[in-house]
C-alpha positions as a Python dict, from the first residue, in 0.01 Angstrom:
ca = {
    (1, 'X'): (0, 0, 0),
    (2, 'X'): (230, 282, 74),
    (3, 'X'): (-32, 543, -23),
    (4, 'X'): (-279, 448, 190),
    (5, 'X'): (-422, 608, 510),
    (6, 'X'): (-376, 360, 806),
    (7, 'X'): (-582, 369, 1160),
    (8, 'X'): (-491, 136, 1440),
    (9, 'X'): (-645, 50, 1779),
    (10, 'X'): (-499, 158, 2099),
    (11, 'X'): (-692, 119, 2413),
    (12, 'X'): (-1013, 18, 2272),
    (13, 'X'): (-1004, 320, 2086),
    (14, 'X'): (-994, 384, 1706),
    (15, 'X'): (-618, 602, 1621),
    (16, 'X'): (-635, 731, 1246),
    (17, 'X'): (-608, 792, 983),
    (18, 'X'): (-217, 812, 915),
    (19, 'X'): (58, 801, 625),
    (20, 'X'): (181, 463, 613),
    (21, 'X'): (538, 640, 695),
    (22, 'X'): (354, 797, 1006),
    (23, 'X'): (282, 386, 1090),
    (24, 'X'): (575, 261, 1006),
    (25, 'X'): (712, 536, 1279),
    (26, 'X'): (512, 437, 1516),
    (27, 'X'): (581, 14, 1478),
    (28, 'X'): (970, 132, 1523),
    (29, 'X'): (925, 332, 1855),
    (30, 'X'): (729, 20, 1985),
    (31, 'X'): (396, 199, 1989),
    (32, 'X'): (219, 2, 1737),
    (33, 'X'): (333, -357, 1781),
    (34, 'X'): (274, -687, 1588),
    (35, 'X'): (-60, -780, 1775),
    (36, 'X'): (-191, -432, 1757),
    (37, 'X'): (-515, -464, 1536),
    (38, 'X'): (-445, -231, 1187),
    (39, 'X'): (-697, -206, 881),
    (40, 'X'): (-702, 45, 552),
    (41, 'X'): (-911, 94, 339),
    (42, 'X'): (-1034, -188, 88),
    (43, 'X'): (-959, -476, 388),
    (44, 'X'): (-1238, -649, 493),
    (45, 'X'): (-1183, -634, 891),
    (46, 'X'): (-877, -533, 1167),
    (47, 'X'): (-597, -741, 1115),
    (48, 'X'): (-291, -795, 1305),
    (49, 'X'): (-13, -567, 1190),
    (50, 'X'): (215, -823, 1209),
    (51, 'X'): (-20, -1020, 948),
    (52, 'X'): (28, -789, 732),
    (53, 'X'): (350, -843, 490),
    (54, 'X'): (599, -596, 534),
    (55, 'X'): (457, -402, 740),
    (56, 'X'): (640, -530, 1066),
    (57, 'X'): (927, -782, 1069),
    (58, 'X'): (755, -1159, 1040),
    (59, 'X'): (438, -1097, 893),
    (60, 'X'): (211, -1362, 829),
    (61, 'X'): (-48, -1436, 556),
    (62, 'X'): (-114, -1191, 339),
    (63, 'X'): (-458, -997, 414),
    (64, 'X'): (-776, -955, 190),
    (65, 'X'): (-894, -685, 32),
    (66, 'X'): (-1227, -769, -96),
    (67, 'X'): (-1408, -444, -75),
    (68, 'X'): (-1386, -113, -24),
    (69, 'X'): (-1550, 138, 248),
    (70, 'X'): (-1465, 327, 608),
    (71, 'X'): (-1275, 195, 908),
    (72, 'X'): (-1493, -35, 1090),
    (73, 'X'): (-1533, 98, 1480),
    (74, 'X'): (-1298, -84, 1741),
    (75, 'X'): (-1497, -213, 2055),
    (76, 'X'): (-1320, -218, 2397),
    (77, 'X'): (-1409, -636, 2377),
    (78, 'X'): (-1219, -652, 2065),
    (79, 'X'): (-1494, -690, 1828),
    (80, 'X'): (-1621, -493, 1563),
    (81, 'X'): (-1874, -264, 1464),
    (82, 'X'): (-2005, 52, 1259),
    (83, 'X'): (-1758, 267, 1049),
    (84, 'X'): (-1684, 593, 904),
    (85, 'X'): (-1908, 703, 588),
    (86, 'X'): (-1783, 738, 256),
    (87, 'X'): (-1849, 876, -106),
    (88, 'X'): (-1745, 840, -455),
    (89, 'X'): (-2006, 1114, -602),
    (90, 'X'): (-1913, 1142, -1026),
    (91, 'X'): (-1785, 1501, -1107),
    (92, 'X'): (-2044, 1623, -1342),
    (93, 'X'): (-2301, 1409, -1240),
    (94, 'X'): (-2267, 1617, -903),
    (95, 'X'): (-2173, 1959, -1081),
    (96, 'X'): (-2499, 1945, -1310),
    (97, 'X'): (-2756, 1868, -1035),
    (98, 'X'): (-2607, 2092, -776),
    (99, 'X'): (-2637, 2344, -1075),
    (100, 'X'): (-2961, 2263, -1156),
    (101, 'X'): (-3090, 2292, -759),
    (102, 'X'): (-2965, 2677, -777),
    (103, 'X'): (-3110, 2733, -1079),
    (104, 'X'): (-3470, 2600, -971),
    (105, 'X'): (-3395, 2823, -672),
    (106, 'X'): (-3362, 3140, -864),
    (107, 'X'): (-3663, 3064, -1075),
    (108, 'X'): (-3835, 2919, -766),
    (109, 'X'): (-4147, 2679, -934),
    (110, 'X'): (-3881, 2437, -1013),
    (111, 'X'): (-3725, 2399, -629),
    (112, 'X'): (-3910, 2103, -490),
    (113, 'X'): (-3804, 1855, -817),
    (114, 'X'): (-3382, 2000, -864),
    (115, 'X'): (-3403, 1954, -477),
    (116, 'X'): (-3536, 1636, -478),
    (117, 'X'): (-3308, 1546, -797),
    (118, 'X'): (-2995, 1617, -614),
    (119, 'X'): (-3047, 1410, -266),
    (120, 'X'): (-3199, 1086, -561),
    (121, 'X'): (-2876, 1138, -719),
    (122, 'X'): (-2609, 1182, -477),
    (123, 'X'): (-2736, 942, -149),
    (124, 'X'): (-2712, 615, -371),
    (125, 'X'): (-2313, 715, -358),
    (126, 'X'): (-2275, 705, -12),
    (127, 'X'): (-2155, 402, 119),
    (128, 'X'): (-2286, 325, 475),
    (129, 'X'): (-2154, 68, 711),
    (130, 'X'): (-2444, -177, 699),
    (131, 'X'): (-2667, -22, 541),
    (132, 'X'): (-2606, -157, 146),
    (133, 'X'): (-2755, 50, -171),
    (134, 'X'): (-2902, 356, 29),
    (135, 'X'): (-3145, 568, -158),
    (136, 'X'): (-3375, 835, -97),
    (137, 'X'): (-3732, 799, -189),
    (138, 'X'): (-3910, 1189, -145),
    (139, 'X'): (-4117, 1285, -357),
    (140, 'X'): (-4139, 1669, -522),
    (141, 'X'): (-4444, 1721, -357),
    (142, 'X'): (-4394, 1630, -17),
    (143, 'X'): (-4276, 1936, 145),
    (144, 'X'): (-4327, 2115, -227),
    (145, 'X'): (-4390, 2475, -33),
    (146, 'X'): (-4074, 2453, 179),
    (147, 'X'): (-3870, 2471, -147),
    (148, 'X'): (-4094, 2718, -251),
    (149, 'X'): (-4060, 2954, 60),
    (150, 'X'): (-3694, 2932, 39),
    (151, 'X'): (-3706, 3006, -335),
    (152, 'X'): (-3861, 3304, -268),
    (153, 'X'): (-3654, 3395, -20),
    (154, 'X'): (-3351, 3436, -223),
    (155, 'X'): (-3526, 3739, -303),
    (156, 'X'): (-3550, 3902, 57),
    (157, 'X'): (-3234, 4080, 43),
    (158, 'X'): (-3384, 4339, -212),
    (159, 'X'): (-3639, 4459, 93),
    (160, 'X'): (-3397, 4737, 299),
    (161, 'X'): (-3536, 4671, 618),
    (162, 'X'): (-3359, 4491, 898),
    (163, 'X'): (-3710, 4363, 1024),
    (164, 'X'): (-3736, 4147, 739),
    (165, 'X'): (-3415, 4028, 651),
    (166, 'X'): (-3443, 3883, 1064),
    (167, 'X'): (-3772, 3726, 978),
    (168, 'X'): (-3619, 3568, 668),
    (169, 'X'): (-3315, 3431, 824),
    (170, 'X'): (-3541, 3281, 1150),
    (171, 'X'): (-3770, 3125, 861),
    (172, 'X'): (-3508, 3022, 637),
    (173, 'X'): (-3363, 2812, 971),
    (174, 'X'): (-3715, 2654, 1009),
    (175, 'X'): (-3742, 2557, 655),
    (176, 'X'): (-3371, 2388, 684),
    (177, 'X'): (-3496, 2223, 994),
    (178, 'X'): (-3817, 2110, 788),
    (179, 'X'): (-3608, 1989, 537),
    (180, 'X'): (-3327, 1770, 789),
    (181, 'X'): (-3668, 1611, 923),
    (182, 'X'): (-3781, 1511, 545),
    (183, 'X'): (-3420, 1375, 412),
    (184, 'X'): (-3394, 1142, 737),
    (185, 'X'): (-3731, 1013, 746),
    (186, 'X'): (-3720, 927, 325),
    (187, 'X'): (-3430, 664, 318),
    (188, 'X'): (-3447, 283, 241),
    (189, 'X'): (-3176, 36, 216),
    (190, 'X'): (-3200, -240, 29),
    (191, 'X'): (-3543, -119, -90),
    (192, 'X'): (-3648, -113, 226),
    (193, 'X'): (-3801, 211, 475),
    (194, 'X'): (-3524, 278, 739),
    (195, 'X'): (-3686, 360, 1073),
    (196, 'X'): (-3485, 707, 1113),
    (197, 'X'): (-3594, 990, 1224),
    (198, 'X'): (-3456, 1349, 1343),
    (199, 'X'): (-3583, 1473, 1686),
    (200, 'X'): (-3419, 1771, 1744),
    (201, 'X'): (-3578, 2072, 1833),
    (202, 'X'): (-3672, 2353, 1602),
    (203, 'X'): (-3602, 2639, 1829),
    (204, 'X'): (-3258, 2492, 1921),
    (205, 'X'): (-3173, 2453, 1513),
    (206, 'X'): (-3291, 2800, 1467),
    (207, 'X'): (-3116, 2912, 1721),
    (208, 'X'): (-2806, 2715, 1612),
    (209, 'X'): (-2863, 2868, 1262),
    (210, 'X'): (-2824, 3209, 1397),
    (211, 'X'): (-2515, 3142, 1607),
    (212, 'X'): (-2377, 3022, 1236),
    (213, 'X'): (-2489, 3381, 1089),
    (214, 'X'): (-2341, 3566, 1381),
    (215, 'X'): (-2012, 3371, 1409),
    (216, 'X'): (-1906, 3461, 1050),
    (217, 'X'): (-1837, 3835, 1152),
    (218, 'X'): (-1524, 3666, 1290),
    (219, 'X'): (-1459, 3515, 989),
    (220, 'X'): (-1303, 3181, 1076),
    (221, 'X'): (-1520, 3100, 1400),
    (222, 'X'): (-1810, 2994, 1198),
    (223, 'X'): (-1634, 2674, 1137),
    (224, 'X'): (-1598, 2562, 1516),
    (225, 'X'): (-1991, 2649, 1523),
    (226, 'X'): (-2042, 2459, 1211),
    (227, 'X'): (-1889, 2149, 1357),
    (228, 'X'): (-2056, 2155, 1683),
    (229, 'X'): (-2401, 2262, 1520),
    (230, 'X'): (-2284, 1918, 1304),
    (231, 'X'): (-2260, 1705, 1602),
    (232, 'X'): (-2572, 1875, 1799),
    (233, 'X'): (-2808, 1694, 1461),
    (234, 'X'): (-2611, 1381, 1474),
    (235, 'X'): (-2713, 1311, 1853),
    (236, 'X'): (-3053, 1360, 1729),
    (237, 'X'): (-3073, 1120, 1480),
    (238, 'X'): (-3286, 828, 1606),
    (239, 'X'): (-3421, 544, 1471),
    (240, 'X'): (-3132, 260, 1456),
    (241, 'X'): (-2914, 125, 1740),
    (242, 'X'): (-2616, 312, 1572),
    (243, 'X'): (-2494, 686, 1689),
    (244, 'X'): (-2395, 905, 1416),
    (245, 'X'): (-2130, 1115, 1471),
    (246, 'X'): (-1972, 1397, 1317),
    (247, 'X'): (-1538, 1344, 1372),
    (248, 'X'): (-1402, 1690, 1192),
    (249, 'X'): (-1224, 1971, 1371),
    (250, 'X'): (-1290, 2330, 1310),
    (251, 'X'): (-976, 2404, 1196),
    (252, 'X'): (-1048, 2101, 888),
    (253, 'X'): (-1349, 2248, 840),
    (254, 'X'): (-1189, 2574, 797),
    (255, 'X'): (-912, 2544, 580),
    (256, 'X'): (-1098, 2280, 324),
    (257, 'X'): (-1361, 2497, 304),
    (258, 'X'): (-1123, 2838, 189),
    (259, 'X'): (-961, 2555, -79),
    (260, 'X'): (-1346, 2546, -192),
    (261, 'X'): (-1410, 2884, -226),
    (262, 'X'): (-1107, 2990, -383),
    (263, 'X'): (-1150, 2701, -619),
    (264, 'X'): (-1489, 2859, -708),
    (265, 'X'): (-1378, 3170, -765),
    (266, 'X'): (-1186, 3066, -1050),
    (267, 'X'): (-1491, 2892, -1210),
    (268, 'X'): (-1314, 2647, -1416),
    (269, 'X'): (-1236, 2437, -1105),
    (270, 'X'): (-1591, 2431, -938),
    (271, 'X'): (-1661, 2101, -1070),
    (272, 'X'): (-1380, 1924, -912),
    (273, 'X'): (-1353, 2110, -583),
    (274, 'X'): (-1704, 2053, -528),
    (275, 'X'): (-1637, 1672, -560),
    (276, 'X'): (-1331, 1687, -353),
    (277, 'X'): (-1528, 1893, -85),
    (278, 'X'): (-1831, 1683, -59),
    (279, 'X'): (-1639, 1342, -83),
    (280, 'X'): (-1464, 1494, 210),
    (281, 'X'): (-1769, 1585, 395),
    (282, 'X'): (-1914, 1281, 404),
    (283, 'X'): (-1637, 1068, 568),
    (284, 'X'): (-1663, 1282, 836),
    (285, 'X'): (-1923, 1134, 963),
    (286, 'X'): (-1938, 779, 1133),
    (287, 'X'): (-2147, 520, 1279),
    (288, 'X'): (-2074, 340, 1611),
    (289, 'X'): (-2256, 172, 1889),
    (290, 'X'): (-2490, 365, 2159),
    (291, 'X'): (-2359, 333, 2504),
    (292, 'X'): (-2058, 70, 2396),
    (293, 'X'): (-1723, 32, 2560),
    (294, 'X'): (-1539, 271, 2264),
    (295, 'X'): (-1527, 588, 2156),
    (296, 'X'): (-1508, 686, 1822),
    (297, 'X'): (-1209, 898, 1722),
}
């Protein structure tokens, strides 16, 4: 196991991820001891670290690893709920229908079904913390003229008036709004409708959008906006009795996101940074209990 990534609880609160090295530090300067509660990926609950076989000095019984998926959440009472989210999206699987969604965005007509294509292909892979074999059920046609609008306005840029290319970017906001709205409130688990629903408000995701535009004349401060703008839809999410949360910094946002572009600027790469980006993406975000005695980390 010394290549996994290790979290521990201290204080009712979730620490992690780290090295195994970085844990193994910690158990010799007495900070992590043999009763604090470890897990990694691909155990099936917290464990004792001193259960764990040479991890600390008199380990027990060997732990189980009978599936795979994010941290579960570490409750104040010792108990356990929710978890980070986590994706295993296939490379060209991925590469093809992201291509195919800008395509049908240049040509427009096409929009609504490489839209929809993508979020059919790419929600089954993420793995939710209760929540087994998510999928999204849209349809094409149900917001068919939002994909539309947007297609079109790919094409706004041509018109040399600063009028218009303000309208655009205020609709293109509402349109994103429309579309966070449709996404949350078209997922099943288990074959089954989830109850979820986003509530946020439009003029506060437009203006939120705009704040994004605006930030990126400094270059890098469009990732602390990106990351708070992340969190601000999270707390909106409503629907289940589990908070999503959004747990990257800025500066992760940043940096990941220059590795992306610079990847895609060589082309040949795009495929496999756009995998290692997304898969990235989506374990930032985690589920853990409304108004519980922990805090997510």
């Amino acid at each position: 196991m010394s290549n996994r990534n290790w979290f521990y609880a201290s204080e009712g609160q979730q620490k992690g991820p780290l090295p195994e090295g970085q844990l193994r530090d910690l158990i010799s300067r007495g900070m992590v001891r043999a009763d604090t509660l470890v897990w990694t990926e691909g155990m099936s609950g917290w464990q004792k670290a001193g259960e764990i076989p040479g991890l600390v000095p008199g380990a027990g019984a060997p732990p189980a690893f009978p599936q795979a998926g994010g941290a579960p959440q570490v409750a104040a009472s010792g108990s356990y709920t929710g978890g980070a989210l986590s994706a295993d999206f296939p490379i060209w699987g991925l590469f093809g229908r992201s291509l195919l969604l800008f395509i049908g965005q240049i040509f427009v007509i096409p929009a609504p079904w490489t839209a929809t294509a993508l979020y059919r292909f790419a929600i089954p892979y993420i793995r939710v913390p209760g929540r087994p074999n998510l999928e999204f059920i849209g349809q094409p046609l149900d917001i068919w003229y939002v994909f539309i609008v947007l297609g079109l306005l790919t094409y706004a840029g041509v018109a040399d008036s600063n009028i218009v290319t303000l309208l655009s970017l205020v609709l293109q906001a509402f349109l994103g709004w429309m579309i966070v709205r449709w996404i949350a409130s078209r997922l099943s688990s288990n074959g089954q409708e989830l109850p979820i629903s986003f509530k946020g408000s439009p003029a506060v995701y437009i203006g939120w959008y705009v704040l994004m535009v605006i930030s990126s004349i400094t270059i890098i401060g469009w990732a602390w906006v990106m990351t708070a703008w992340m969190r601000w839809i999270c707390r909106n999410i409503e629907g289940t009795r589990r908070e999503v949360t959004f747990n990257a910094s800025g500066l992760e946002v940043l940096w990941r996101t220059i590795v992306f572009a610079i990847g895609c600027a060589f082309l040949i790469p795009i495929p496999w940074v756009l995998r290692w980006y997304a898969n990235w993406y989506i374990s930032q975000f985690a589920l853990v209990e409304r108004q519980s005695g922990f805090v997510a980390v």
